[in-house]
N, C-alpha and C positions, 0 to 999 in steps of 0.2 A: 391109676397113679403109680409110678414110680420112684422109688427110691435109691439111687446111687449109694457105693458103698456099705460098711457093714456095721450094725451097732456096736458101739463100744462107749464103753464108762467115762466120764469128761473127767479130765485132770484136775484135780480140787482148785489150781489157783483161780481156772476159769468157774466152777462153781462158785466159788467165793464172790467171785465180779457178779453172777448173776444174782447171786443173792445179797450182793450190797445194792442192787436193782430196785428190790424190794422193800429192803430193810433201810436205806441210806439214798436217798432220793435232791439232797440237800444239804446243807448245814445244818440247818436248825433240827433232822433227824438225828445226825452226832450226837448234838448239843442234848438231846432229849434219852439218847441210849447212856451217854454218860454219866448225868445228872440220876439214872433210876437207879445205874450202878450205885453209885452214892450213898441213894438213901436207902437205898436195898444191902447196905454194909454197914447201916446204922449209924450213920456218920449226924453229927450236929452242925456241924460247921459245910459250907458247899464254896467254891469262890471256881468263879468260870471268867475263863480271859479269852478273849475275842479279839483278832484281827483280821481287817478284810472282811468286815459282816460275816466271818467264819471262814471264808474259804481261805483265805493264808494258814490262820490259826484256832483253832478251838479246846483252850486247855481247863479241865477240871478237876479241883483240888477236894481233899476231901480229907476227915480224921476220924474216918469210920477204921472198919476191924483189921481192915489190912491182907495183903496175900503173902503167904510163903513163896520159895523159888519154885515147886511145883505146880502151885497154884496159877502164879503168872505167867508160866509158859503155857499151860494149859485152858487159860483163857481165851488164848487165843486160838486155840484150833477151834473149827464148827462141834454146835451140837455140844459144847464141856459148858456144864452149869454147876452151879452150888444150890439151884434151886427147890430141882423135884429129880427125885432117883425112884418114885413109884407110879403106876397109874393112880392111884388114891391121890397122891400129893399133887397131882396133873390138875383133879375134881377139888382141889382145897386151896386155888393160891391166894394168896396174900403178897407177893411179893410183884415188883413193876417185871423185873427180866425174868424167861424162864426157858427162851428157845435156843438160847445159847448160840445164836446166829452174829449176833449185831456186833463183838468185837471183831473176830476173822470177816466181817463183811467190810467195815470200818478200814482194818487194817490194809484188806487188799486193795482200796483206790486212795492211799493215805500214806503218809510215814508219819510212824507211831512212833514216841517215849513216852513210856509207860515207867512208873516208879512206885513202890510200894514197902511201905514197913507195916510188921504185925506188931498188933497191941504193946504196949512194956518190952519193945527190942528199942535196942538202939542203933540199929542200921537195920537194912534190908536190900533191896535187889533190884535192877534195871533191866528191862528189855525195851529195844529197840528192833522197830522192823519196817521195810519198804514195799511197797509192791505183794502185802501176803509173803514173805518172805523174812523169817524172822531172823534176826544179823547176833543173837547171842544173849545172853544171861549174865551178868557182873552183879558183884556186889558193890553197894550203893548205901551211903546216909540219908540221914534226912528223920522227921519226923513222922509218930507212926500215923499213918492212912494212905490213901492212894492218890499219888497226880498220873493223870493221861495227858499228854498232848499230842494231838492230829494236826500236822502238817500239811498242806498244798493240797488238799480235798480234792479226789479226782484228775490227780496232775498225770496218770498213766491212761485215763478212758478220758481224751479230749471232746467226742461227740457229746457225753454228759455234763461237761463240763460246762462247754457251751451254751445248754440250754437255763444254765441257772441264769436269775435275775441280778440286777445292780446289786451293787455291797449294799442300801442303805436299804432295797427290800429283802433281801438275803435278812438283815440284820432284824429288823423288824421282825420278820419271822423265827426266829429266836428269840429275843422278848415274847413275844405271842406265848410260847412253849415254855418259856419261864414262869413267867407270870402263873399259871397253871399250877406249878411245883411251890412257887413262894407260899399262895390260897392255903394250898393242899396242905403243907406243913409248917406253919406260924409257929413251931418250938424249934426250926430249926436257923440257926443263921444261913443269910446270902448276901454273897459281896459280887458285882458283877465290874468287870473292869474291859471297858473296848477301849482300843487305840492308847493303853497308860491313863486313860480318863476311869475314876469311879463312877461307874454309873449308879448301881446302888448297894446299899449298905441297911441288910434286916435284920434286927436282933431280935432274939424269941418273945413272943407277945400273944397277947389273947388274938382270936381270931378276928372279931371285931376291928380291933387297931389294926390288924395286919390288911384289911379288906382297904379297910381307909390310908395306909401308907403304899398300897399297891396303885387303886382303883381313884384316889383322890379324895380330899379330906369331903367335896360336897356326897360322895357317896355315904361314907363315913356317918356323916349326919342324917341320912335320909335311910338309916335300915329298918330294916322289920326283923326280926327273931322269929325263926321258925323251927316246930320241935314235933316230934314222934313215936311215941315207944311203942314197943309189940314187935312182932318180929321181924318187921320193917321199920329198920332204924332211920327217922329224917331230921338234920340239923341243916341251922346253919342260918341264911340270912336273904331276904330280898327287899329290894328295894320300895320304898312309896312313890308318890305321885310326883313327887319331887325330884325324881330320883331315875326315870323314866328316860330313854335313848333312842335317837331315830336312827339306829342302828343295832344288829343282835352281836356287837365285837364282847360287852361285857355279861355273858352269860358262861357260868364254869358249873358243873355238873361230876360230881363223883360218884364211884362206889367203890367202897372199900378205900379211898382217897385215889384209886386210879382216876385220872381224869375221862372223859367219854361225850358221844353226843348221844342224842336218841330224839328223834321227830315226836315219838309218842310221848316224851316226857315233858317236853317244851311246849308240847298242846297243852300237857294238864295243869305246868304253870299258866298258861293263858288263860285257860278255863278257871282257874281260881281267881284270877282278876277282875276277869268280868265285865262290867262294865267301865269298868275304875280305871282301866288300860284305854288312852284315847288311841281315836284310830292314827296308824301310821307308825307309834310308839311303840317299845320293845322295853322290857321287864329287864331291869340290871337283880343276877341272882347267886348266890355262892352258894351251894346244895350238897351235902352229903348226904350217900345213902349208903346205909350200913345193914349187913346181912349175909345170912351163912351163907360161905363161897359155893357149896354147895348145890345152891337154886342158882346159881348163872355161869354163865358158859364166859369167858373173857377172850376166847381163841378163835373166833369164830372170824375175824378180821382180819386180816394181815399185818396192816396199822396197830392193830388191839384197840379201832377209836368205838369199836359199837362192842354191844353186849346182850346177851341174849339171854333175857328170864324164863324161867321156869312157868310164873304165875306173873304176868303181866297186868293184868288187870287188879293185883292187889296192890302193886308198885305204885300204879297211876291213881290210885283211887288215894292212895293212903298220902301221898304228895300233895295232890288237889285237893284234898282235905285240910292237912295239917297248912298250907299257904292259905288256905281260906278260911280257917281261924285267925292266923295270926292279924289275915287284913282284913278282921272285921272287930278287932279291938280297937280301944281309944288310940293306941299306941301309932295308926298308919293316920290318924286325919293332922292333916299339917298344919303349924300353926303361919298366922298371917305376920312375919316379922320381915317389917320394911329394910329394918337396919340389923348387920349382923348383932351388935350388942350395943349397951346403951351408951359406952363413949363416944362411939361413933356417930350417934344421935346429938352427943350433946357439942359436939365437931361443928355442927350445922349451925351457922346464923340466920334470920327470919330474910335476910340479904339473900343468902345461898339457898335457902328455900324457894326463895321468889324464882330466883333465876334456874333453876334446877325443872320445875315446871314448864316455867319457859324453852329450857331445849327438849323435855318431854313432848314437847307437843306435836300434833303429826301436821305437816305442812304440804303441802304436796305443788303447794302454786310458786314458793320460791325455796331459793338454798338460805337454811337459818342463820343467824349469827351465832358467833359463838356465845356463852354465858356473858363474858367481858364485855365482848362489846356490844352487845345490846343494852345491857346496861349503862356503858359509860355515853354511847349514841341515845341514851334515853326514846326510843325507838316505842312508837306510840303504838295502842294494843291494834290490832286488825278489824275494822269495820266488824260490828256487831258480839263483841267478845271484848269481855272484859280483860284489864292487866292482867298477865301471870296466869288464864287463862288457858285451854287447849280450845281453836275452834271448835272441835266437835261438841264443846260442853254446851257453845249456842243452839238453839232450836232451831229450826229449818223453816225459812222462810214458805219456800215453798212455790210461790206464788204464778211463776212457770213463765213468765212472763221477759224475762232477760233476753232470751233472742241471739244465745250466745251459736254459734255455728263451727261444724267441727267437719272436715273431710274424712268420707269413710271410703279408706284406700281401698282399690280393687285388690281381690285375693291374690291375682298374680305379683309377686314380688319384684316383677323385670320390668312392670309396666313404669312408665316415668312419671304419668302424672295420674291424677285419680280419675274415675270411670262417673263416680257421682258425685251429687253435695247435696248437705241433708242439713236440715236446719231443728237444731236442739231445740224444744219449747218447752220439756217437762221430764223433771230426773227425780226417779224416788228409789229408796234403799230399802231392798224385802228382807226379811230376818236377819237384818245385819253381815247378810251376806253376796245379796246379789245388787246391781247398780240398775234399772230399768230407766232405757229413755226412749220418748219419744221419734222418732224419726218421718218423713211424710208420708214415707209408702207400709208402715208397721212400727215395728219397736227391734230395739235390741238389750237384750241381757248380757250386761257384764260381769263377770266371775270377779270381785274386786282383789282379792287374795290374787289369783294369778296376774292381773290386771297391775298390780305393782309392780310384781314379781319381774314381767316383762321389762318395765321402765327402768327397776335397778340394773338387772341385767346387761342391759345396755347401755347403761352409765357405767357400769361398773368394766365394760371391754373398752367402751370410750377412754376411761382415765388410763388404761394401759399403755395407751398413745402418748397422752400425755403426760404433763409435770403432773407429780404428785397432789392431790388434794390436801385444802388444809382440814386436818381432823378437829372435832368435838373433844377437846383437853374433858378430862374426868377430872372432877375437885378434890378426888383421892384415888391415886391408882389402887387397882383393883389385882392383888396376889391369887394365880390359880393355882392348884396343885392335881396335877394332870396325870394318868397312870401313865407308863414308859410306851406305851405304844402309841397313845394319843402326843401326848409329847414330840414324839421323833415324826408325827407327822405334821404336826404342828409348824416344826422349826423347817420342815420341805416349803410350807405355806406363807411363812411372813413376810416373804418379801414380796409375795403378791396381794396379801392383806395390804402391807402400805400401800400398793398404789391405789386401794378404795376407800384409805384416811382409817385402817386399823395403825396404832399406835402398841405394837408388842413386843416385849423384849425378854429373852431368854433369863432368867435366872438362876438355874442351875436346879439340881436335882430334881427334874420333872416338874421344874416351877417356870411359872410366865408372870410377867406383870402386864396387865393392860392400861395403859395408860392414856389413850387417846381414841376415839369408836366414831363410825364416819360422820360427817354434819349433818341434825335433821334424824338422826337414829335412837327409838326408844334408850333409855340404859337403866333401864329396870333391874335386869339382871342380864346383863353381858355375857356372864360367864356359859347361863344358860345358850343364847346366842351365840359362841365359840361353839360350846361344844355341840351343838346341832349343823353349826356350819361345818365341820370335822367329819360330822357322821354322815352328811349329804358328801361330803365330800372324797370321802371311804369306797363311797355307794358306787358315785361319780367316776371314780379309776378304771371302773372296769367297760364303761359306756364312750366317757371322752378322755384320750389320746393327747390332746390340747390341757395342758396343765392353769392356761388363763381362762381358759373356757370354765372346765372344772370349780374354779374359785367363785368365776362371778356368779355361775349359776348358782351354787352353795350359798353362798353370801345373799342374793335375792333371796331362793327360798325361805332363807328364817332370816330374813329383815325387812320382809313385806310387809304389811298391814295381813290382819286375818280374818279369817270366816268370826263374824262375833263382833269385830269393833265397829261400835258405831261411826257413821260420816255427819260431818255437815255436807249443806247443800253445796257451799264454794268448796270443802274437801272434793266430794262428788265430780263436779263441774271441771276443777284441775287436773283432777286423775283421770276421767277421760279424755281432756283435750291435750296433758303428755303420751296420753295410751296411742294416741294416732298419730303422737309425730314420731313414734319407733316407725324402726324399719321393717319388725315383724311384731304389729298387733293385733295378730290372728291365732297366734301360740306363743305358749310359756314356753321357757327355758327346756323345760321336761317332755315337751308333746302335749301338755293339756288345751284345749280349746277357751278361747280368752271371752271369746265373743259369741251369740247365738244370735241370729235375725230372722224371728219369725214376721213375716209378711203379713199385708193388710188382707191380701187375697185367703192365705191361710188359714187368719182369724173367720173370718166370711163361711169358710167350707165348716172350722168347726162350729159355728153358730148356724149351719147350713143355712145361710145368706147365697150362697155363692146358686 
């Protein structure tokens, strides 16, 4: 191999580009080197302004120590830190910045103002610069700590530019990166402002409150306290049963309050759960770990997102431990409360009680009324069930003898008509989870969980087409209070929730109101229902492309019927003779298998008949 040319040293501006490569991949990397500047200056107070999900603007304020006119120029070249001047101090940090890369990497695909006064002065000093290219030093007011502002993010290397996402995931991904720092430091304030809008506003508070003003007041309610002395220090909080996510977005992890991930450590919160963790669910957890800088390595990353211990096995043991005390006190078994608090109980007439059941009930053979007008149609109970009633509370006839008849469509999707016809005579339900019936040539086993899941699904791409459904009116709207990320994806989703009869509306500060849930749909607890339809739906962005797709699937998954609820026989009987008039009753939304038909012949060979 050959090489043209002769070595020679790259000119620092292109250095700089390359290492904003590394260090500056995004907005929300800015947003994260500025914010450590911050706290790394001791500052109480942080307020960051966003425009463009970052890439117009990213400005962050601060009234920590401040820089001199040497200081601020000196910032900006590569490699100049206030961090570590020793190898010793390299092995001891404590501080978020140390490589002294990430302002001259910032500044070379950026135009910078930069503003800074020190402690108890009353003015201080400006720099501005373009392209790595610093335009000068003035003095400047203001009060004492530092504002940064980055301009036009990558407005000189187009190719990177390119590659970033919309503003609203750009944006997104800076809350993600926020949120992290808010956890981390609950003594300090944050004010977060995009587009002139407040987004939020934290004033210093116990960590607790802070976990519940970030993460949602249901988190809030649902922690566990977790603790550790010796010389693995472990605090902090995870969630109950209650409290549990089908998604891993609310899991934060520190040491030394840097944030971090680590595969081994997220085992050993599993592993303290145990069995307590259903399958599919993920542990909401806010975890510090505290311990001489000494035993870990923080450098070893590029990101600085991993860490590398000394003694690993005392880390995880000592985690897995101290989470498996705390969830084996009284403190994690949750209590059975219908109603948030007792006003809201005594809200209820024995009227609203009635009819409250009534749309509780799971129907599968028609669309429900609403509460009203079942009521004022005085709407007679259903064969075999008493008023106010769920079918399923009746016992199952059984008697097999109905004769009802269902087509079981040929696998091929393309075929126009069906291939056979089977006649029903006998439907029973195995552990509350599978549908077995009869057929002439064997039987077939229904998955009843995905067996809905299919039918929503399909009603739910159905209403896309058309007029809106009318929704299930709640008798008291229901207030969520949503972390910022769950939020903003939220408000991407409502308007394709209404066309499946969700009733949602913005309220401002990461709050929703739910006031209407589709016809026919448990509403036990809704909220839980949102936020599972969210976290499938998280899951879902990176599979479907299709933003309707996305929803209904979401929306099916957790508004099916599940493994565990019992049927009646006419529930049973309905839900398979909707499951065959979809246009795909051979798989779920997700790829699972709806349907098994083992054969008469089959049976025969394992009874060795055959």
């Amino acid at each position: 191999m050959s090489i043209s040319g002769t070595i020679k040293i790259l000119p620092e501006n292109l250095t700089n580009k390359i290492a904003a490569g590394e260090v500056v991949d995004r907005p929300a990397a800015v947003a994260k080197e500025l914010v450590e500047n911050s706290l790394d200056s001791g500052a109480t107070e942080v307020t960051i302004i966003l425009r463009d999900g970052g890439r117009g603007l990213i400005q962050v304020v601060d009234n920590g120590s401040g820089m001199s006119q040497a200081d601020l120029l000196l910032a900006f070249q590569r490699h100049a830190t206030s961090k570590i001047h020793t190898y010793e101090d390299l092995q001891n940090i404590l501080s978020f910045g140390f490589r002294g890369e990430a302002l001259a990497s910032i500044a070379s695909v950026s135009q910078v103002d930069a503003r800074s006064v020190l402690a108890g002065e009353a003015s201080g000093y400006r720099l501005r610069a373009e392209g790595g290219v610093t335009q000068g030093v003035e003095v400047a007011g203001g009060t004492p700590g530092t504002t940064i502002a980055v301009k036009n993010l990558f407005y000189n290397t187009p190719a990177r530019r390119k590659f970033l996402k919309t503003e609203r995931t750009e944006y997104r991904q800076i809350l993600s990166v926020l949120t992290r720092f808010y956890l981390a430091y609950p003594e300090v304030s944050f004010t977060l402002v995009h587009e002139d809008e407040v987004i939020t506003e934290l004033s210093p508070e116990p960590l607790d409150q802070r976990v519940g003003k970030v993460l949602g007041r249901r988190v809030e309610q649902n922690l566990v306290r977790i603790e550790n002395d010796g010389p693995v220090r472990i605090e902090g909080f995870v969630g109950n049963q209650d409290a549990m996510r089908r998604s891993r977005g609310d899991q934060y992890l520190y040491f030394n309050r840097r944030f971090f991930t680590s595969k081994s450590l997220n085992y050993a919160v599993v592993a303290a759960y145990g069995e307590i963790l259903p399958r599919g669910s993920y542990p909401i957890y806010v975890i510090f770990v505290t311990m001489d800088p000494e035993h870990a390595d923080v450098n070893v990353h590029p990101t600085k997102m991993e860490i590398k211990f000394a003694n690993d096995a005392l880390i995880f043991s000592s985690l897995r431990g101290a989470i498996k005390r705390a969830l084996s006190s009284k403190v994690v078994v949750p209590e059975i409360t219908p109603w948030q608090n007792f006003d809201d109980f005594r809200r209820y007439s024995d009227n609203d009680m009635q009819r409250l059941r009534q749309t509780e009930a799971l129907d599968f053979g028609r669309t429900p009324a609403t509460p009203a007008t079942a009521a004022d149609n005085g709407d007679a109970p259903a064969s075999g069930t008493e008023a106010g009633s769920s079918p399923r509370d009746s016992t199952h006839s059984g008697d097999g003898d109905d004769s009802l008849r269902i087509l079981l469509l040929a696998p091929n999707k393309h075929a126009e008509t069906p291939r056979a016809s089977y006649e029903r005579t006998n439907v029973w339900q195995v552990h509350n989870k599978y549908i077995i019936s009869q057929i002439k040539n064997g039987l077939i086993v229904i998955d009843q969980h995905v067996a809905h899941e299919r039918i929503l699904y399909e009603k739910a791409l159905d209403s896309f087409e058309k007029r809106k459904p009318s929704p299930q009116q709640l008798l008291f709207p229901h207030v969520i209070e949503l972390s910022q990320n769950d939020y903003s994806l939220l408000l991407e989703m409502i308007p394709f929730l209404e066309h499946i009869g969700f009733v949602v509306k913005a309220f401002g500060k990461n709050t929703v109101v739910v006031e209407g849930v589709p016809s026919g749909m448990k509403i036990s607890d809704d909220e839980k229902v949102l936020l599972d339809i969210l976290d499938e739906y998280r899951r879902g962005k990176k599979e479907r492309t299709e933003i309707r797709e996305n929803v209904a699937a979401s929306f099916a998954c957790h508004s099916a019927i599940r493994a565990g609820d019992p049927l009646a026989l006419e529930e049973m009987n309905a839900l398979i003779d909707q499951l065959f008039s979809t246009k795909e009753p051979y798989f779920c939304p997700h790829g699972r298998p709806v349907i098994v038909h083992i054969s008469l012949d089959e049976l025969d060979k394992r009874f060795k008949r055959a």
